[in-house]
C-alpha positions in Angstrom: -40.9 -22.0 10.9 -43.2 -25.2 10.2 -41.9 -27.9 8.8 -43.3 -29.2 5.9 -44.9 -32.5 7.2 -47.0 -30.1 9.6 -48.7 -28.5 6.5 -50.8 -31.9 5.5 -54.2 -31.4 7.4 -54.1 -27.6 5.7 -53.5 -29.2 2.2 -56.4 -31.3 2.8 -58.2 -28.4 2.8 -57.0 -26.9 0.1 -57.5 -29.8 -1.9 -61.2 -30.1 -0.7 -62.2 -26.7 -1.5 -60.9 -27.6 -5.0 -63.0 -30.7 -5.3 -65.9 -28.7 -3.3 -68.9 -27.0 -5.1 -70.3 -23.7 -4.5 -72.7 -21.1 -5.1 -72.0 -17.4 -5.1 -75.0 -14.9 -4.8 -76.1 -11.5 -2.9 -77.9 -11.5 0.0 -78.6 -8.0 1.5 -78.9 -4.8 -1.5 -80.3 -1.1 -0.8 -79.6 1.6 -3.4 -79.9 5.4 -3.9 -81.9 6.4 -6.7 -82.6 10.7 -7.3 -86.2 11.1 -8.0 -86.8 12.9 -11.4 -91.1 13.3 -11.5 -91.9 9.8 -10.5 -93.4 10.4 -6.7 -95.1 13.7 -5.4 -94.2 15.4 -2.2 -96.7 13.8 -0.4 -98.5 10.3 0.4 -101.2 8.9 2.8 -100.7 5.8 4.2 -103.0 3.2 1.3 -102.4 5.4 -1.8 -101.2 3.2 -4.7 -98.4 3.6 -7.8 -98.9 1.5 -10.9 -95.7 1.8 -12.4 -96.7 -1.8 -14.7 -98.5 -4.2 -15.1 -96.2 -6.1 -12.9 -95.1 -3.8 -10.3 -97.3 -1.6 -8.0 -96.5 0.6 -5.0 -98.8 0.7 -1.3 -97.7 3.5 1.0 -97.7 2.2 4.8 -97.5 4.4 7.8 -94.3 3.4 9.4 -91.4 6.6 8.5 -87.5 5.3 8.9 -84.7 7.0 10.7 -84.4 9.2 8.1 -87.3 9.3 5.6 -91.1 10.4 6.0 -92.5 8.5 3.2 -92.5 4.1 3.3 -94.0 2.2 0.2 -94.4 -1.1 0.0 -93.2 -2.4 -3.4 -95.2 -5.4 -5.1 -93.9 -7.6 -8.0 -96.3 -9.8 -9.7 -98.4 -9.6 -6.2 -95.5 -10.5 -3.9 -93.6 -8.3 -2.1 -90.0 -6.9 -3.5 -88.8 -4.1 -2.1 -89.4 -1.2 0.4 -88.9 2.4 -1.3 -88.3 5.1 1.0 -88.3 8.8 0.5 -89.4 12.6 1.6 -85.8 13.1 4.0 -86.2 14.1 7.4 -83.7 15.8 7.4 -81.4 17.5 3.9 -78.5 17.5 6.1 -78.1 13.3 5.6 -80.3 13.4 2.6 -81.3 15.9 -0.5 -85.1 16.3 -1.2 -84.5 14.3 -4.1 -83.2 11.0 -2.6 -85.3 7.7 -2.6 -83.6 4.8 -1.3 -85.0 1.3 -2.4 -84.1 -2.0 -0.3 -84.9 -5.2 -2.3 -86.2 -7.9 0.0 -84.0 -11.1 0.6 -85.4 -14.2 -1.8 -85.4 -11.7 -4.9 -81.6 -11.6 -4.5 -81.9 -15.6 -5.3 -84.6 -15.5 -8.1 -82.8 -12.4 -9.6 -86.5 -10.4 -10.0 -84.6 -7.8 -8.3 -83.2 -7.1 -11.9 -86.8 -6.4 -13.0 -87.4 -4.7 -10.4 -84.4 -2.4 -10.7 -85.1 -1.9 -14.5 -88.8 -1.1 -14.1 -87.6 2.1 -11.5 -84.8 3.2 -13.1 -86.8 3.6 -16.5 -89.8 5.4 -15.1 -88.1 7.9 -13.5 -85.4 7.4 -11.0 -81.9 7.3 -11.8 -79.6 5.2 -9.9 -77.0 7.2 -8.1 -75.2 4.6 -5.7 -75.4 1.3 -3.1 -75.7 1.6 0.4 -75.3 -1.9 1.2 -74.2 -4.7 -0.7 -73.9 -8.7 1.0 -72.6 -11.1 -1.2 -72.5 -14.6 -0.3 -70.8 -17.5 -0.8 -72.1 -21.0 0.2 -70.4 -24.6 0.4 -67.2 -23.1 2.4 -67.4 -25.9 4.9 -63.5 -26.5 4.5 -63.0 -22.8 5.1 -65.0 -23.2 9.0 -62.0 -26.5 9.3 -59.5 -23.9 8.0 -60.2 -21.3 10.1 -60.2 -23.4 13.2 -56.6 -24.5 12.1 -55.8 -20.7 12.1 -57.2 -20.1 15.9 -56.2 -22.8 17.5 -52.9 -22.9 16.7 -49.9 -21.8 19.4 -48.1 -18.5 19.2 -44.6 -19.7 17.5 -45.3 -22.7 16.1 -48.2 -21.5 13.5 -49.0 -23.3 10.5 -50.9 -20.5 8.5 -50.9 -17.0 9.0 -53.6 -14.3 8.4 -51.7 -11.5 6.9 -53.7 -9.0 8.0 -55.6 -10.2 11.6 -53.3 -7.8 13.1 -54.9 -4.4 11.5 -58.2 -2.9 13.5 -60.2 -2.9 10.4 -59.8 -6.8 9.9 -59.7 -8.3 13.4 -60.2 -11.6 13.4 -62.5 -13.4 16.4 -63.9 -16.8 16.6 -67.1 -17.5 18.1 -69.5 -20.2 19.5 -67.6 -23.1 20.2 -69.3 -26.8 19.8 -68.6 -29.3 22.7 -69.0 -32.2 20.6 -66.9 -31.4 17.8 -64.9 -28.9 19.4 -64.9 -26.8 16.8 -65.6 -23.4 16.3 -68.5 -22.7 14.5 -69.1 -18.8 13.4 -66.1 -16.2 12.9 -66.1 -12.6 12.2 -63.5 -10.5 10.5 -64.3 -6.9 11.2 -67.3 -5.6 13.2 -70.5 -4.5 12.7 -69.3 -0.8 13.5 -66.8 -0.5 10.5 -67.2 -0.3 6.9 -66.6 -3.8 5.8 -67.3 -7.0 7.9 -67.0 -11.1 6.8 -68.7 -13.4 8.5 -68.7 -17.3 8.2 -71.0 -19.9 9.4 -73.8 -22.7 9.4 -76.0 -21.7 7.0 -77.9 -24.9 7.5 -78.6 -24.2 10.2 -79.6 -20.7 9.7 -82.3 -21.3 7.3 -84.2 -24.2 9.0 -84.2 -21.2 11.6 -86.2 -18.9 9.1 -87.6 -21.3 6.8 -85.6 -19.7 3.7 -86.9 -22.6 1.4 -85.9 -20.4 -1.7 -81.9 -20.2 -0.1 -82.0 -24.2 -0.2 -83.6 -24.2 -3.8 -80.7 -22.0 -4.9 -78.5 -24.2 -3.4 -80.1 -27.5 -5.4 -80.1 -25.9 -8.6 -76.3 -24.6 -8.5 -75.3 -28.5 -7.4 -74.3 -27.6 -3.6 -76.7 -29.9 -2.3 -78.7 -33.3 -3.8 -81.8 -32.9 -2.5 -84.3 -30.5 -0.9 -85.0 -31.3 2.9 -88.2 -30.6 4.8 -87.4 -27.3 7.0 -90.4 -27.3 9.0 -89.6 -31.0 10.1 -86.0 -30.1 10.8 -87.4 -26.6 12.8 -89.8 -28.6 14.8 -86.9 -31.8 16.0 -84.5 -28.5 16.5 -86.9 -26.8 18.8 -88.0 -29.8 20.1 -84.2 -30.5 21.4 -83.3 -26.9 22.6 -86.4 -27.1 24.8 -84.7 -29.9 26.2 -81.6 -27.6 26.6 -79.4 -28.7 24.2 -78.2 -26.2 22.3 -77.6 -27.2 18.6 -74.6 -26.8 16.6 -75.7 -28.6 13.1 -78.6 -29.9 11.4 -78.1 -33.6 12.1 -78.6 -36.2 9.4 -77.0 -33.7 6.3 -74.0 -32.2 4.9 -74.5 -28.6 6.8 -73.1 -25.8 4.5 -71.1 -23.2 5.3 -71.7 -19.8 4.6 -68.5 -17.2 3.4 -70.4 -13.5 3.6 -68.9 -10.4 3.1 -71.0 -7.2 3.9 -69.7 -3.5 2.4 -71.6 -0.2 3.3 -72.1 2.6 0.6 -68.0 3.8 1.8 -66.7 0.6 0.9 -68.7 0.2 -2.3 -67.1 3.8 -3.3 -64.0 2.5 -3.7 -64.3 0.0 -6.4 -63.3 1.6 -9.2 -65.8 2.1 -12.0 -68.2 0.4 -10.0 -71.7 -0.5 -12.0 -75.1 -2.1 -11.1 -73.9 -4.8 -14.0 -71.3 -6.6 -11.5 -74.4 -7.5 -9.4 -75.6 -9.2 -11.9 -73.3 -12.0 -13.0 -71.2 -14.2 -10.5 -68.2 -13.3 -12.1 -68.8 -9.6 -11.5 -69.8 -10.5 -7.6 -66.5 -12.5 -7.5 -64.6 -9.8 -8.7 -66.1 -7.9 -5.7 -65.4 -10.1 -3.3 -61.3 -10.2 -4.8 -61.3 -6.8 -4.7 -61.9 -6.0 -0.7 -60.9 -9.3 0.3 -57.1 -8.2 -1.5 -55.4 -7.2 1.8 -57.9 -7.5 4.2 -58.9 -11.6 4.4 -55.4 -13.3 3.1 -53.4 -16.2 4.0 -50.6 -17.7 3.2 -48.1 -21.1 5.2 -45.5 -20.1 7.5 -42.9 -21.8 6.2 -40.4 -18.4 5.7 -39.6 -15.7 8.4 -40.3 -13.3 5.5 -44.1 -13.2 5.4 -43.8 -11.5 2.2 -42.4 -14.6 1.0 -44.2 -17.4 2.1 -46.1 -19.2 0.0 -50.0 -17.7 -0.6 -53.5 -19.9 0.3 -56.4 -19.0 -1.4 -59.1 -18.3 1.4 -62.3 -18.9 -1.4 -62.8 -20.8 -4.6 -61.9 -17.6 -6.8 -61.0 -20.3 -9.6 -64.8 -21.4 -10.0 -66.4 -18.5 -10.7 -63.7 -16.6 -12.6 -63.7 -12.6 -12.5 -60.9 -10.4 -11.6 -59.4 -8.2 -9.2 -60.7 -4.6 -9.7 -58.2 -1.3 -8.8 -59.3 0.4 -6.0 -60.0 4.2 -5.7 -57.8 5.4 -2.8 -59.1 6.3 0.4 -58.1 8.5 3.2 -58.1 6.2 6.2 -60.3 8.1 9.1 -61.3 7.5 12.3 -65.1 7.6 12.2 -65.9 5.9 15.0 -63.8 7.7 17.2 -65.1 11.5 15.8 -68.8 10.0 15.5 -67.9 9.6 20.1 -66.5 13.2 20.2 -69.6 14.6 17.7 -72.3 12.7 20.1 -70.2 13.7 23.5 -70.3 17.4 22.2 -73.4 18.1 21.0 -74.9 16.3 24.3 -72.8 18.8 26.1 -74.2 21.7 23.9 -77.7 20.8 24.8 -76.7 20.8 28.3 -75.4 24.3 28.0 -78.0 25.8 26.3 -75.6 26.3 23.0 -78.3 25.2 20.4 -80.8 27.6 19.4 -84.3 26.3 19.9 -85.1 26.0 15.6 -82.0 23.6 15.5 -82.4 21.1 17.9 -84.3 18.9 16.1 -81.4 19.0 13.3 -79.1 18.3 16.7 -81.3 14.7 17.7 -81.1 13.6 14.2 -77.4 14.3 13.9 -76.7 12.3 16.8 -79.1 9.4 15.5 -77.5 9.1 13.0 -74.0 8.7 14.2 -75.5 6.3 17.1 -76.8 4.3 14.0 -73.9 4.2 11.7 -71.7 2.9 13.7 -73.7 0.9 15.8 -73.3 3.0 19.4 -76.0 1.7 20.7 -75.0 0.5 23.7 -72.2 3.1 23.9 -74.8 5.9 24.2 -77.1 3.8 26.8 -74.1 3.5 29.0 -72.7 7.5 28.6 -75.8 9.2 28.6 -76.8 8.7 32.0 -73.1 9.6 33.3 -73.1 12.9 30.8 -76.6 14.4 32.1 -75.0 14.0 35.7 -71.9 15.9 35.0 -74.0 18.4 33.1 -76.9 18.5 34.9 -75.4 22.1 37.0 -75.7 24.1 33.5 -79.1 23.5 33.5 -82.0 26.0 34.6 -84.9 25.1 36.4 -87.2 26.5 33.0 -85.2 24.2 30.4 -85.0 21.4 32.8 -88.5 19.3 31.2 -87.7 20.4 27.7 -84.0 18.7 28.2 -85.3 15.9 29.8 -87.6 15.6 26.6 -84.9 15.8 24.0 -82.6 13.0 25.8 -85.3 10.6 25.8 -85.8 11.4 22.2 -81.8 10.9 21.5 -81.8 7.2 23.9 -84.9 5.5 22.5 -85.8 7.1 18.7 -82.8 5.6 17.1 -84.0 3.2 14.1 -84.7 -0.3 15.4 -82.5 -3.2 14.0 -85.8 -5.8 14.1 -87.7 -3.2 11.4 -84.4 -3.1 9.3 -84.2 -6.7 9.5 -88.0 -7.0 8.5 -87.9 -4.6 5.3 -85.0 -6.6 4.1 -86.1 -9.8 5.0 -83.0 -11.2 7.0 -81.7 -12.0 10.3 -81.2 -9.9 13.0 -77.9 -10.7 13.3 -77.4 -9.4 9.3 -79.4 -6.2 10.0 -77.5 -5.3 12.8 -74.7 -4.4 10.2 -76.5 -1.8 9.4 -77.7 0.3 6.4 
């Protein structure tokens, strides 16, 4: 147990992130609408929707993972959102389903509300999320904090993560700066689970992607003073990573800190009573982030050997955007990732063996696309497949053999690419690859 004179650099902290100011907003949002008479059965690439005088639909020619059917959604002439729709495949998705992803910088203006109210009136009706990001900028002393955490030595902790220990919340610090000897970026979660936080330089990110609107936020919710000129900043950046320094911060400003927690459709089923009207207000967004932050990113000082007693630390400004914690709907815990392995192992096999009738193999690739996808098994497929079509390869006749060989190279390279995920959404690769 600590003694109490070791506590003082955390308290700092604490008391910073009480003086601090911050903004809370989302930053990634795809929903599930049904379709009720609003889009035919089919589209050529060019044809138009007026749904207002405000909004307007383009088809383009580029189908997703799992729809035929891409429209490019205009708002006042800018594009808004990317409405997908016509399923592949009814086994992942009815007939009916159109899923709309609202692009980045109308997370920050709010016209995704318009948006959102101009589909669901002329008819769509909402039936779920499939992603929600919300964000949560200014965290700086949180990066400080969670440094404290990682660099500590096993017995004589300060703070404690209550639950770094559990799979679903494993904690990992990342990109360490050899000036400052900090860490700069840490993850709790994966990108393979349900639910991931991520914190980090969002400064630095921006200048990165020229997000002038994220900075603009940021000015009119008080975070920062002033605007600064991106492309300037982007041009002395580059200008010193050619040189091969790799940089940390954007020198010369207060870099801001970035709290983000990312929730696919499963997580976002168990809030209970969940509506679209949380989105829309900060305290509903806070109330979000309580509610799947409550025993998964806590903390608390180490000063009893009953954890259950020691005294709590609030990770995020809860205080300054109000909200409330929201009951959760319970959930059997399951292994997905592990049975989403054995699903893609098997049906390999099958196709090996010569199990799956011709008029279902198609059904077959897309079922394993879509486990590689959802849990991000990317790399766990490059590195099996190989090894499976060699120990397989004797259950295969010499008639089947190019036909086989044509429906593995479907399964390794057709999976849905992370850049065009990023693209439609307008984000970072390193958001997209999350997944949706």
């Amino acid at each position: 147990m600590k003694l109490e004179s070791d506590f003082s650099e955390v308290e700092d902290l604490i008391k910073e992130q009480h003086e601090g100011k911050f903004c809370i907003t989302l930053d990634w949002l795809s929903m599930y609408f049904k379709n009720f008479g609003l889009f035919d059965e089919k589209y050529s690439e060019g044809d138009e929707i007026i749904l207002s005088d405000d909004v307007v639909l383009t088809a383009i020619n580029r189908p997703t993972l799992h729809f035929n059917t891409h429209f490019v959604l205009f708002y006042k002439k800018e594009e808004c959102a990317h409405v997908l729709m016509h399923s592949k495949n009814e086994v992942f998705f009815a007939k009916d389903v159109v899923k709309v992803e609202f692009t980045n910088h109308t997370l920050y203006s709010g016209v995704w509300q318009n948006v959102y109210d101009c589909l669901a009136t002329k008819g769509l009706k909402y039936s779920g999320c499939s992603r929600i990001d919300i964000a949560i900028d200014g965290v700086g002393y949180l990066q400080k904090l969670m440094n404290v955490y990682a660099k500590q030595n096993l017995g004589r902790e300060t703070i404690l993560l209550k639950n770094s220990s559990e799979k679903r919340s494993l904690f990992s610090a990342k990109v360490l700066n050899p000036k400052t000897r900090l860490f700069e970026n840490f993850n709790i979660g994966s990108t393979g689970g349900n639910k991931m936080i991520t914190i980090y330089n969002k400064s630095l990110e921006i200048v990165k992607s020229g997000k002038d609107y994220i900075q603009e936020f940021w000015l009119k919710n008080g975070v920062i003073n002033k605007l600064n000129d991106l492309k300037l900043q982007s041009i002395e950046l580059n200008r010193e990573e050619r040189k091969g320094d790799q940089q940390y911060y954007i020198k010369g400003q207060e870099n801001i800190y970035r709290f983000e927690i990312r929730l696919k459709s499963e997580s976002i089923k168990e809030i209970k009573n969940f509506t679209v009207a949380l989105l829309k207000t900060p305290e509903g967004l806070i109330s979000i982030v309580r509610t799947h932050c409550k025993k998964y990113f806590e903390a608390c000082f180490n000063d009893n050997e009953n954890i259950t007693r020691c005294t709590n630390i609030d990770l995020l400004p809860y205080d300054k955007f109000g909200g409330k914690l929201i009951s959760k709907v319970k959930r059997v815990e399951k292994d997905g990732l592990y049975k989403a392995k054995l699903t893609i192992h098997g049906l390999v096999q099958d196709l090996h063996k010569g199990y799956v009738e011709e008029f279902k193999v198609n059904e077959t690739i897309a079922i394993i696309q879509d486990r590689v996808a959802k849990y991000k098994l990317e790399e766990y497929l490059e590195k099996k497949l190989p090894e499976w079509q060699k120990k397989y390869k004797k259950f295969v006749d010499k008639e089947r053999l190019d036909t086989l060989n044509f429906i593995m190279n479907e399964i390794g390279n057709a999976n849905e690419n992370i850049s065009d995920l990023a693209e439609r959404n307008g984000n970072s690769f390193a958001t997209a690859a999350f997944g949706d």
